[in-house]
GUKE-230623 format. One record per residue (C-alpha): residue in one letter; x, y, z. Coordinates in nm, 4 decimals. Layout:
BEGIN
r | c1 | c2 | c3
a | X | Y | Z
...
! end
This chain:
BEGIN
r | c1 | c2 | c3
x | 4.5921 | 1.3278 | 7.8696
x | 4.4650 | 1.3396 | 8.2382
x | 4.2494 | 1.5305 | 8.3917
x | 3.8019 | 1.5601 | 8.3865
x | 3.6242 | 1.6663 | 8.0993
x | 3.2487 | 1.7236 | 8.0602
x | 3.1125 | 1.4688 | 7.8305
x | 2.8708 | 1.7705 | 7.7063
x | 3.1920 | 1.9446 | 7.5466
x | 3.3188 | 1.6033 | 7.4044
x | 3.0076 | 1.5833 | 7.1711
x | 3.0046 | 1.8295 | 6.8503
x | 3.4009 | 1.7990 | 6.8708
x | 3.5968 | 1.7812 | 6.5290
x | 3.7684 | 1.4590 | 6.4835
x | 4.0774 | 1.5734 | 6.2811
x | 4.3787 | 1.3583 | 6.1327
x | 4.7150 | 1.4758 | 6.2417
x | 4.7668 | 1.6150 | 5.8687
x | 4.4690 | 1.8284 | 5.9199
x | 4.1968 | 1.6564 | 5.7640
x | 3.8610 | 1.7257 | 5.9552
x | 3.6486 | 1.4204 | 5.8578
x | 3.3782 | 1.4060 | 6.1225
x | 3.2645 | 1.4980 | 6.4468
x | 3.1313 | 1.3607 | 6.7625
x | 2.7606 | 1.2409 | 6.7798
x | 2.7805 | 1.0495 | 7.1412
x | 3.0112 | 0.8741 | 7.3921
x | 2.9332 | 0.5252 | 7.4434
x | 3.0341 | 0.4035 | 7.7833
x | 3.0904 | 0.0644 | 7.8823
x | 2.7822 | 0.0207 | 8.1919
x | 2.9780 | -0.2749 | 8.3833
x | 3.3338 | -0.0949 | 8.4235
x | 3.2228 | 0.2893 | 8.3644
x | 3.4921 | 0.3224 | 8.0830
x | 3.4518 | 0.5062 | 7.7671
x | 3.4416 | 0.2390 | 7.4555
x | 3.4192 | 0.4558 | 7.1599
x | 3.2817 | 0.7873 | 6.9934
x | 2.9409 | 0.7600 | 6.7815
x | 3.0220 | 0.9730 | 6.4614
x | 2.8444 | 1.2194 | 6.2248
x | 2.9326 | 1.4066 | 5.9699
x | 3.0481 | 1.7262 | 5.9130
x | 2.8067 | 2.0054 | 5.7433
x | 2.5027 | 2.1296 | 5.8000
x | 2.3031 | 1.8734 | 5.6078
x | 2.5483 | 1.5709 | 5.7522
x | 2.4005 | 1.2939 | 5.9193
x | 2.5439 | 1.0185 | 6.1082
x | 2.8202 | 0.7739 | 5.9825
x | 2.7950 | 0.4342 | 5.9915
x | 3.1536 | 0.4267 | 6.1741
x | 3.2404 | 0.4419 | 6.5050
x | 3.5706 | 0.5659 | 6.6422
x | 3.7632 | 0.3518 | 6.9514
x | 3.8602 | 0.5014 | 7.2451
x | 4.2013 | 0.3545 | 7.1822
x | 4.2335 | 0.4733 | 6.8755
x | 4.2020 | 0.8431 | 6.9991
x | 4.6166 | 1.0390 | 6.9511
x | 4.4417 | 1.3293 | 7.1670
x | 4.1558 | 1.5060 | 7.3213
x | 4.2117 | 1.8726 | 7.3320
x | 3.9546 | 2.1707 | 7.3943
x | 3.9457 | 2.2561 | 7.0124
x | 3.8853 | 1.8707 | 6.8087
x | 3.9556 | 1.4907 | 6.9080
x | 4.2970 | 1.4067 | 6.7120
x | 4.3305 | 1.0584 | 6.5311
x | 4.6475 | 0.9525 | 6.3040
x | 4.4416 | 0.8860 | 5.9490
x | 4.1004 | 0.8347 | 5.8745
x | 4.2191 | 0.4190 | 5.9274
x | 4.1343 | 0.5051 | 6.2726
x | 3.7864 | 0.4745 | 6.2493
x | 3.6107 | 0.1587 | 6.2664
x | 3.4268 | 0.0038 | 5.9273
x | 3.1089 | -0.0285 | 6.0995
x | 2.9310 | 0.0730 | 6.4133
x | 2.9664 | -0.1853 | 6.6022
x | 3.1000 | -0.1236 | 6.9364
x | 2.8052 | 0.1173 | 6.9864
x | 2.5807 | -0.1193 | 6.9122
x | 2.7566 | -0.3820 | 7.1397
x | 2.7864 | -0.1669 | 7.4316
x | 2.4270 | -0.0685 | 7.3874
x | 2.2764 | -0.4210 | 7.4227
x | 2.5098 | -0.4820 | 7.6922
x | 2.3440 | -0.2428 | 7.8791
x | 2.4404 | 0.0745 | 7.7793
x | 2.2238 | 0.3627 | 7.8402
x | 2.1574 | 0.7410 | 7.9150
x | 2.2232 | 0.8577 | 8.2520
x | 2.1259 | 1.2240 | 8.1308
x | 1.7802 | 1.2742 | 8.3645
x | 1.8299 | 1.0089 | 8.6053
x | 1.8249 | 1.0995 | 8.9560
x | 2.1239 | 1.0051 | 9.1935
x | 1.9976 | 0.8438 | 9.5159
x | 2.2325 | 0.7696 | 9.8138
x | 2.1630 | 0.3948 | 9.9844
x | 1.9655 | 0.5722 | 10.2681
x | 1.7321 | 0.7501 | 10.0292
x | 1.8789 | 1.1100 | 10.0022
x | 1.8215 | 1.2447 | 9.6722
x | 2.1137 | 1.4438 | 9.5961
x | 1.9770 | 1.5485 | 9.1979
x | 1.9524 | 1.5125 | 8.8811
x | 2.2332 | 1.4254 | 8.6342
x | 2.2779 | 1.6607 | 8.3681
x | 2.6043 | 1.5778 | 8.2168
x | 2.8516 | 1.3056 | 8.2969
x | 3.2305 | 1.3762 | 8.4111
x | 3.4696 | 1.1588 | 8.2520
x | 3.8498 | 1.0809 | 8.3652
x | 4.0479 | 1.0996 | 8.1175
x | 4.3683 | 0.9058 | 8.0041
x | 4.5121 | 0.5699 | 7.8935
x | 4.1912 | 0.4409 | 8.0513
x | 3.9106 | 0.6904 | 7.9891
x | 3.5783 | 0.5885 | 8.2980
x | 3.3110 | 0.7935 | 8.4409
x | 3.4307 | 0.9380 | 8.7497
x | 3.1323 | 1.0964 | 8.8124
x | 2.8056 | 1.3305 | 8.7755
x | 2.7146 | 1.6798 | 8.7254
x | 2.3576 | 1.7232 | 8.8492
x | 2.0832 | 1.9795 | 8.9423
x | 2.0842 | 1.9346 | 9.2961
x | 1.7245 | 1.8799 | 9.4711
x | 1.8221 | 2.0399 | 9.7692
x | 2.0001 | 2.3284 | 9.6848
x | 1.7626 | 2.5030 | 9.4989
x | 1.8701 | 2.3578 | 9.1364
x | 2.2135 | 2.4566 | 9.2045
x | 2.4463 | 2.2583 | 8.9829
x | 2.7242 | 2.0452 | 9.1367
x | 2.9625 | 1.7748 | 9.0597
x | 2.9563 | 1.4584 | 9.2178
x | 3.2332 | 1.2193 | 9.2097
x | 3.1293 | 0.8595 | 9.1897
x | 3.3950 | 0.6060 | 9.3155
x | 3.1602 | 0.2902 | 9.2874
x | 2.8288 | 0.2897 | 9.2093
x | 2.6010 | 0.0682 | 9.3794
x | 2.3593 | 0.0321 | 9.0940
x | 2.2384 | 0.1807 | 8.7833
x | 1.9421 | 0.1774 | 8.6238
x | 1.7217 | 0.3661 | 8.3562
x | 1.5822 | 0.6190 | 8.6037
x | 1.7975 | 0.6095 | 8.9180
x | 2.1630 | 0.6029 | 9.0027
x | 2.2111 | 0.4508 | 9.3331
x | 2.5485 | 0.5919 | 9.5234
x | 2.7450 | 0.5189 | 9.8737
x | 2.5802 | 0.7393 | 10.1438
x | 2.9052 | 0.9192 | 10.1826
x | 2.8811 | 1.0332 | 9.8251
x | 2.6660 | 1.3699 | 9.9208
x | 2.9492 | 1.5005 | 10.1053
x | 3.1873 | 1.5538 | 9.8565
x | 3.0739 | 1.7697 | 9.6266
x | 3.2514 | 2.0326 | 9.4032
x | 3.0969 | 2.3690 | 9.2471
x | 3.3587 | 2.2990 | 8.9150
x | 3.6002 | 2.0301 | 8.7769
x | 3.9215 | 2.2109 | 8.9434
x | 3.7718 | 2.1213 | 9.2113
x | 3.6455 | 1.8374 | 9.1234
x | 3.9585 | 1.5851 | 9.2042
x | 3.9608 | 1.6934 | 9.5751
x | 3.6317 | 1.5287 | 9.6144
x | 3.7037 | 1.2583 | 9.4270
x | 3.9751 | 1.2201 | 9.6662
x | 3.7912 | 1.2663 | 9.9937
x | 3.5394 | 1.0380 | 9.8768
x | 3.7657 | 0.7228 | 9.7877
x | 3.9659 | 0.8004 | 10.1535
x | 3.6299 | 0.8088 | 10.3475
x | 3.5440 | 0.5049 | 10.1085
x | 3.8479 | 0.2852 | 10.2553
x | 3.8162 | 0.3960 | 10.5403
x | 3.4747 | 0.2336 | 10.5497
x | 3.5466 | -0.0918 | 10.4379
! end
C-alpha cells in the first residue's frame, strides 16, 4: 500500500476478513497528535440499526486498504476493547475537521475539510484538504511536512507551506515534494 487517501473515503468502509466475512465498518480514524500517524480504526456495525462496537481495529493489524473495504485476516484482528481510541484521545487526540490552517506569518490559507493520509507500513497525516480563504472557497490540498503546532481551532504551518498546493491527490505528492526540498533547504 502507498500512495494518499482521503480520510473522508476511509470512514463507512467495510472491514472484511480475507474469507469474506464483512463484520463491521469504519466509524473514525484515530490519529496519533505527537507523530501524525494513524493508530487504529473506531468501529461500528454493520446494518441500518448498528451502532458502534466496543472494539477497535489497529492500524497494524490492517492486510489491506483498497477503494471497495479495509481487509483484515479473521475477526482476531480486532481489538477486545476500545482502547487505543480512548488512549490516543486523552493523549491529545482531536478533530482537525473545521480548524483553520495558519502559516507562522499569519496567512490564512483555509479551512480543513478532510485530512490526507500517507499510506503504508507507517500510515501519518501528510497533510490537509481545505476550503481555501483566498480563493474564493476553492478546495485544495495542502501537504504538511511538519507542523508547527496544533490546536483545537488552528493549525499552525511553515510559511512556505502556501506555495505548494495541489487541486487533487495525483498531484498531491509533487507538492509534498517541493515543500520538504524548500523545507531543507531552509534549515
Amino acid at each position: 500500500m502507498s500512495g494518499y487517501v482521503r480520510a473522508g473515503e476511509i470512514a463507512k468502509l467495510p472491514v472484511v476478513t480475507l474469507g469474506g466475512d464483512d463484520i463491521a465498518q469504519v466509524k473514525d480514524i484515530v490519529f496519533d497528535a505527537v507523530g501524525g500517524s494513524v493508530r487504529c480504526f473506531t468501529l461500528s456495525g454493520r446494518g441500518l440499526f448498528s451502532g458502534p462496537l466496543k472494539r477497535d481495529l489497529l492500524w497494524n493489524k490492517v492486510h489491506a486498504l483498497g477503494p471497495d473495504a479495509v481487509m483484515i485476516r479473521d475477526e482476531n484482528a480486532l481489538a477486545d476493547d476500545d482502547e487505543a481510541a480512548k488512549d490516543a484521545k486523552a493523549t491529545g487526540g482531536g478533530n482537525v475537521i473545521g480548524s483553520r490552517v495558519m502559516t507562522e506569518g499569519g496567512t490564512d490559507l483555509g479551512k480543513i475539510i478532510d485530512v490526507i493520509i500517507a499510506t503504508g507500513r507507517n500510515p501519518a497525516v501528510a497533510g490537509y484538504e481545505v476550503e481555501s480563504a483566498a480563493q474564493g472557497r476553492e478546495h485544495l490540498l495542502l501537504p504538511v511536512i511538519k507542523p508547527v503546532a496544533i490546536s483545537g481551532e488552528r493549525v499552525l504551518v511553515p510559511d512556505a507551506t502556501g506555495e505548494f498546493t495541489a487541486g487533487d491527490l495525483a498531484g498531491f505528492a509533487d507538492a509534498a515534494h517541493g515543500l520538504r526540498t524548500r523545507l531543507e533547504q531552509e534549515n
